[in-house]
Each structure stands twice: as C-alpha cells, then as structure tokens.
N, C-alpha and C positions, 0 to 999 in steps of 0.2 A: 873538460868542461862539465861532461856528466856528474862527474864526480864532486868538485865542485859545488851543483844544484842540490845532489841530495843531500849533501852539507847544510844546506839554508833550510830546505826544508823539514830536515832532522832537527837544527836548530829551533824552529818557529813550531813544532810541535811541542818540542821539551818544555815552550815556555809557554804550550795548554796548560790551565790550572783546571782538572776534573770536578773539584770541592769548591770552584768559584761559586760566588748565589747568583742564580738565576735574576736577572731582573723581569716583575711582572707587572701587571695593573689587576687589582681582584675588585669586586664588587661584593657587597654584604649581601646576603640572601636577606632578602623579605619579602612576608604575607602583602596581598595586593587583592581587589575585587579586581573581577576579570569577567567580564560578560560573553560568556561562553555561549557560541553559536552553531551548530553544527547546519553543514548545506545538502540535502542529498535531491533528489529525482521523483516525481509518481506522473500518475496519469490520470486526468477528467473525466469521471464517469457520471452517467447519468442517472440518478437516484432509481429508477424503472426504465428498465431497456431488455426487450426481447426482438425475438424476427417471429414472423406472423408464418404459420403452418398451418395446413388443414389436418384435421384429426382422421380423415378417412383418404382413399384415392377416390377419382372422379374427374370429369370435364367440367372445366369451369363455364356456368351458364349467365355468371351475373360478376362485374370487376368498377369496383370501382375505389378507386386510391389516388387521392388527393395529392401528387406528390409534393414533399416538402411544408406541406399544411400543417395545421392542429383539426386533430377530430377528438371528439368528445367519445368518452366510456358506451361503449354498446353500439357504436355506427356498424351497419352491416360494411365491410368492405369487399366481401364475395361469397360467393354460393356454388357448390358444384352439383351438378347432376342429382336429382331424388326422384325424378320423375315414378322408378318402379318402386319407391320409399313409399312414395305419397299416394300410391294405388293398392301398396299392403296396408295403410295404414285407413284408408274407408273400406277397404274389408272390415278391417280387424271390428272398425268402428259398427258396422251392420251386423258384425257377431255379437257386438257388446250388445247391443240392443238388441237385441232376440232372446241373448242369456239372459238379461235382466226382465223382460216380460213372461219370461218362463220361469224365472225364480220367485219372483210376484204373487204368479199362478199359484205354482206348488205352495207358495207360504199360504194361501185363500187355504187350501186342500188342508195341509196341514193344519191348520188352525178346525178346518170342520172334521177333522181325523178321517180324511179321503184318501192319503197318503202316508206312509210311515216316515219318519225320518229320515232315513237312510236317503230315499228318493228327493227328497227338498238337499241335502246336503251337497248331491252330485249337481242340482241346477246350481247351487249359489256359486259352488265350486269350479262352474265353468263361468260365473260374470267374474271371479278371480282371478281365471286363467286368462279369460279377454283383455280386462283392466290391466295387465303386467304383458301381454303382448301390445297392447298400444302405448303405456308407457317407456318398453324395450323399440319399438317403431320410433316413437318421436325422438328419441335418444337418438336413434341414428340420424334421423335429421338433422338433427341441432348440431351433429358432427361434420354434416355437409357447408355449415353457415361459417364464417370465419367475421370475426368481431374485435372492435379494438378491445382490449380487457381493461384499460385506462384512459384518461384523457393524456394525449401527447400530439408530440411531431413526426409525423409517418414521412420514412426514407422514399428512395426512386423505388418504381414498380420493376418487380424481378420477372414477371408474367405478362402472358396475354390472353385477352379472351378467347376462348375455346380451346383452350389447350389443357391435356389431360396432366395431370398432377399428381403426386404420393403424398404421404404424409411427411417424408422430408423436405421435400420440396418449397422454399422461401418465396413467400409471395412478398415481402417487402419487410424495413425494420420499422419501431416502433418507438420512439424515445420521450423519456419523462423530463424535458430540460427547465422546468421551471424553479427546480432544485438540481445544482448539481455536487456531487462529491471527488474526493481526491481521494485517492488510493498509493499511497507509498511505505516503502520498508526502510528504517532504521538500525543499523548494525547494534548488536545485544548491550554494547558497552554504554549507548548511550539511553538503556530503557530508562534512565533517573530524569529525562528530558521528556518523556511520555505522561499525559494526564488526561482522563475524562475533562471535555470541557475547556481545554488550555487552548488558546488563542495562537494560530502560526500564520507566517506569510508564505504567501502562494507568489511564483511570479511566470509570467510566460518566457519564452524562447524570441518573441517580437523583440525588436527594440525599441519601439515606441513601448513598448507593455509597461505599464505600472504593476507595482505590488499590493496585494489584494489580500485579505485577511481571511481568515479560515477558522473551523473552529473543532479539533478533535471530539470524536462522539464514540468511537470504535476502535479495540484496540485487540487486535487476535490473540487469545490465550496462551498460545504456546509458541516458544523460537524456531523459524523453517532451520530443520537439520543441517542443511546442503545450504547454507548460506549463513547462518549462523544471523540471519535477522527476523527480526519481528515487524508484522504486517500493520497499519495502522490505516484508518479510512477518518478523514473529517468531512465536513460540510461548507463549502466554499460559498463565501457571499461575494458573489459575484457570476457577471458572463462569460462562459468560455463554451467553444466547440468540446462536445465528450471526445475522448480519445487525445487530445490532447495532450501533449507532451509540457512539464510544468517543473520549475525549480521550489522546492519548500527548505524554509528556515527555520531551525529549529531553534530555540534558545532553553538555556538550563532554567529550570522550575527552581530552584533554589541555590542563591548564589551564596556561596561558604566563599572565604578567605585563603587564596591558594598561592605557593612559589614559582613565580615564571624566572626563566633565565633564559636571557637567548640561545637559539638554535646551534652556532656554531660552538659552542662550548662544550657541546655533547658530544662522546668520544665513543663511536661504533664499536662496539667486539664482538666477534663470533657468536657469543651467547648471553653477552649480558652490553649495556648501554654504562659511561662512565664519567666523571667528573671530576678536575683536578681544582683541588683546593687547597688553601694555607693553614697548616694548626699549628702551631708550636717554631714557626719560621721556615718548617718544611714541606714540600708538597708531600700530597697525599691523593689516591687517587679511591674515591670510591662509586661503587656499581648505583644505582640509580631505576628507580620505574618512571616512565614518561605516560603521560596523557593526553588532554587539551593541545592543541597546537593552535598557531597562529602565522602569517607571515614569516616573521622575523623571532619568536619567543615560545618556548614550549614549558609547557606545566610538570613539576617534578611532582609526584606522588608519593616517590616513597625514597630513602638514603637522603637525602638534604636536609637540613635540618635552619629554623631561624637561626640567622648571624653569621653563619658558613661564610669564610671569604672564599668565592669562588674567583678562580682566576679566569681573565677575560681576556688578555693580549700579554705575550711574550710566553703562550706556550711548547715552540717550539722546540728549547732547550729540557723543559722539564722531565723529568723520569722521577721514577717513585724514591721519594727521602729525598731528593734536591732540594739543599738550602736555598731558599728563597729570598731575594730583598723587594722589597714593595715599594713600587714606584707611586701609583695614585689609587686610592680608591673611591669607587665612583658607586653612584648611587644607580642597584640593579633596574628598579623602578623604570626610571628615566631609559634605560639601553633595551629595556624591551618593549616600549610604546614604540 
C-alpha cells in the first residue's frame, strides 16, 4: 500500500508544470493628490511661567498669595526680614547729609581760596562714597521684596509666614495663561510640513475635547541629535490647563502628485523594501523607497514608476521571471481609498 501511495503522488507531481503562468490581478500605478497628515504629541505651555524666589535668605515678615487668582505686575506678594537693612540704610542716610553739608562748605572755601583743592575733593568724594553705599543698601532691600514680574495666575502657597527661607526656596508659581502655546517635535522627515505662520490643529486627550487651531511662530534651528527631531512651539487660540498633554495634526504645506499602492503589496527584505510587477508577461521584482503611509496605502517615492502593473492578488505563486497571465486589472486609485 506504501508503495502504491508514493506512486500517486509521484504521478501528481510529474503533471506540476513549473513554466505554467501565474494567474494574477495587477493594478496600473498612478499619480493621486493625497492629503498627507502626519499626527504626533506636545505639551500646553504657558506663554510666561516662572516659580517665585526670594533673591536673598531671610524670615518671612509679610505673605500674601492670592491662591489661584490673577494679580497684576508689581503686587508685593512677600517680604522678608530688613529690619538691620533698614537701620544701615538711616545711617548711611545721616552720613549722606553731613558729606554733603561739608562738601557745600569746602566748595564756599574753595571758591574764596580758603582751601586748596585737594581738600574739597576728599569732601565731595565722601557724598560719593555715601550715595553708592545707600544705593548698595536699598538694593539689598528690594532683594528682601518678592513681586509678581507680570500680570498672571499665581499657583497654591509653598510657605508660611514666619518661616525662614533661601533663595531656592519656592514660594509659589506664577503663570501667563491669557496666551497659551504648544511645544511639540516632529521627526526630521517631515520638516517640509514646518512653516512660520502655518495653521495646525491641536486636540485634547478628553473626549468631549474638540479640535482647536494653532498657529506655528517658532521653529528650533537645529535637529535634536538623540532623537533625530526638530522642536517647533505655536500659539494655541484657545483654553487649556498648561501642562497639558495635547494631540497636533500636522498636514503637508504643499500637496505634489504622488503613487500610493496598498500596504500589503510591499514585500519586506533584510535590507531593502520590494514590489512585484508585470513587464513583458513576466514578473519582475523591484526594490522600492516608501514614505507617507495611511491605513490601508502607502506612498512609493522612488523604483515605481507611472503605468507599472503592479500585481495586487495571486502572489503567492510568483518568483522572479514567472510567466504571468492577467486576470483583471483594476484601477490602483480605488484599492487604496
């Protein structure tokens, strides 16, 4: 009975014919507008946003932080200790006016040559010295004072009153949210989708979120090494919380005429990407650059050429130089919408 079997199946290979044609279906390669989109990620920032620090250390003697509020440019929001500031600085003040009533004097002298010059020089030279140690005084003061530097929306209070402080030390943040911008990177391939002034959509991670328009102003000069993208900041017309985690759409600035062929047609290899086509009644396979992608269609860039029948179903059978027979061909257009 073995024997037999491999009889039948000896016979049923002898009557494989290797040089049969392939049946296929191909589709003609053609140009198509294609409104190329790409999608990536950024984050809500707030056009002006710092955390508020005292310039010196000190106890705080004076707190006040509206939390969650708007305060306007220059509100004091705290004060720390000057107390021995503000006892050097009416000395300094009672030197200053003494140098200058003695400088006064000596100029009266000098002027009636009661005095040689030299002598008027040392008085003037010490209301100099006064004037620069009271404006070195009140400098330290104004380092005591902690002020909004803009008008915004001041976070929760990181302090309390009477409590001693550094200069690192966060007394609370600061934010400019009347304007807010978007901060996202785009991988280098797509800088041809980058423009001063080009209009993108922003959209949130909410589901109720709608899509919000934006408007590119800021494009970083140079590609981050280690990531091989370029940084891009627009201005978002609209509300959002900064920090913000946000989807942007990017679309191509200039829409050219390009060949899409569906995804499954594309034949992986090691090192290069491939396509099986019809020229002369036999397949042919060649190497291909990819681009744009989509769902179901991806953009050929380079090896494809207008009118190519690429072959689209029945390429199971095929290998390089198989006669081909063509069953339909269909229009590429239509198989990659």
């Amino acid at each position: 009975m073995a024997a037999v079997g491999c009889k039948e199946k000896s016979k049923s290979f002898d009557k494989f014919n290797a040089n049969a044609p392939v049946f296929v279906d191909v589709a003609l390669a053609a140009t198509q507008i294609v409104d190329k989109s790409v999608e990536v990620t950024g984050s809500v920032l707030a056009s002006e946003s710092i955390e508020l620090r005292p310039e010196t250390n000190g106890r705080i003697t004076y707190l006040q932080i509206p939390e969650g509020r708007l305060v306007q440019a220059g509100t004091v929001l705290a004060k720390l200790n000057d107390a021995d500031l503000q006892a050097q600085l009416e000395k300094i003040k009672v030197q200053l006016e003494l140098a200058t009533i003695n400088e006064q004097r000596n100029l009266q002298l000098l002027k009636a040559k009661g005095i040689n010059q030299s002598d008027y020089d040392i008085s003037l030279q010490q209301v100099k010295s006064s004037k620069a140690d009271l404006a070195y005084t009140q400098s330290l003061i104004d380092k005591t004072i902690v002020k909004a530097p803009f008008t915004g929306q001041i976070g929760l209070r990181q302090v309390s009153l009477g409590a001693f402080i550094s200069s690192t030390t966060t007394i609370a943040s600061l934010q400019k949210t009347d304007k807010l911008n978007i901060d996202f990177t785009v991988p280098e391939m797509y800088e041809s989708y980058l423009k001063i002034g080009k209009s993108i959509q922003v959209e949130g991670i909410d589901e109720s979120a709608k899509k919000m328009n934006a408007s590119i102003f800021a494009i970083e000069p140079q590609i981050i090494a280690t990531t091989r993208n370029i940084k891009v900041r627009a201005q978002l017309q609209g509300k959002m919380l900064p920090g913000a985690y946000v989807k942007v759409y990017l679309s191509e600035s200039n829409k050219k005429p390009t060949i899409m062929v569906p995804t499954n047609v594309i034949i992986p290899e090691s090192k290069s990407k491939q396509i099986a086509i019809v020229k002369n009644g036999m397949a042919q396979f060649v190497d291909v650059e990819t681009g744009y992608r989509t769902v179901g269609a991806v953009e050929i860039t380079k090896g494809l050429n207008v009118g190519d029948s690429v072959i689209v179903a029945g390429m199971l059978f095929v290998r390089q130089g198989s006669k081909i027979k063509v069953g339909k061909t269909l229009p590429i257009i239509d198989i990659t919408k």
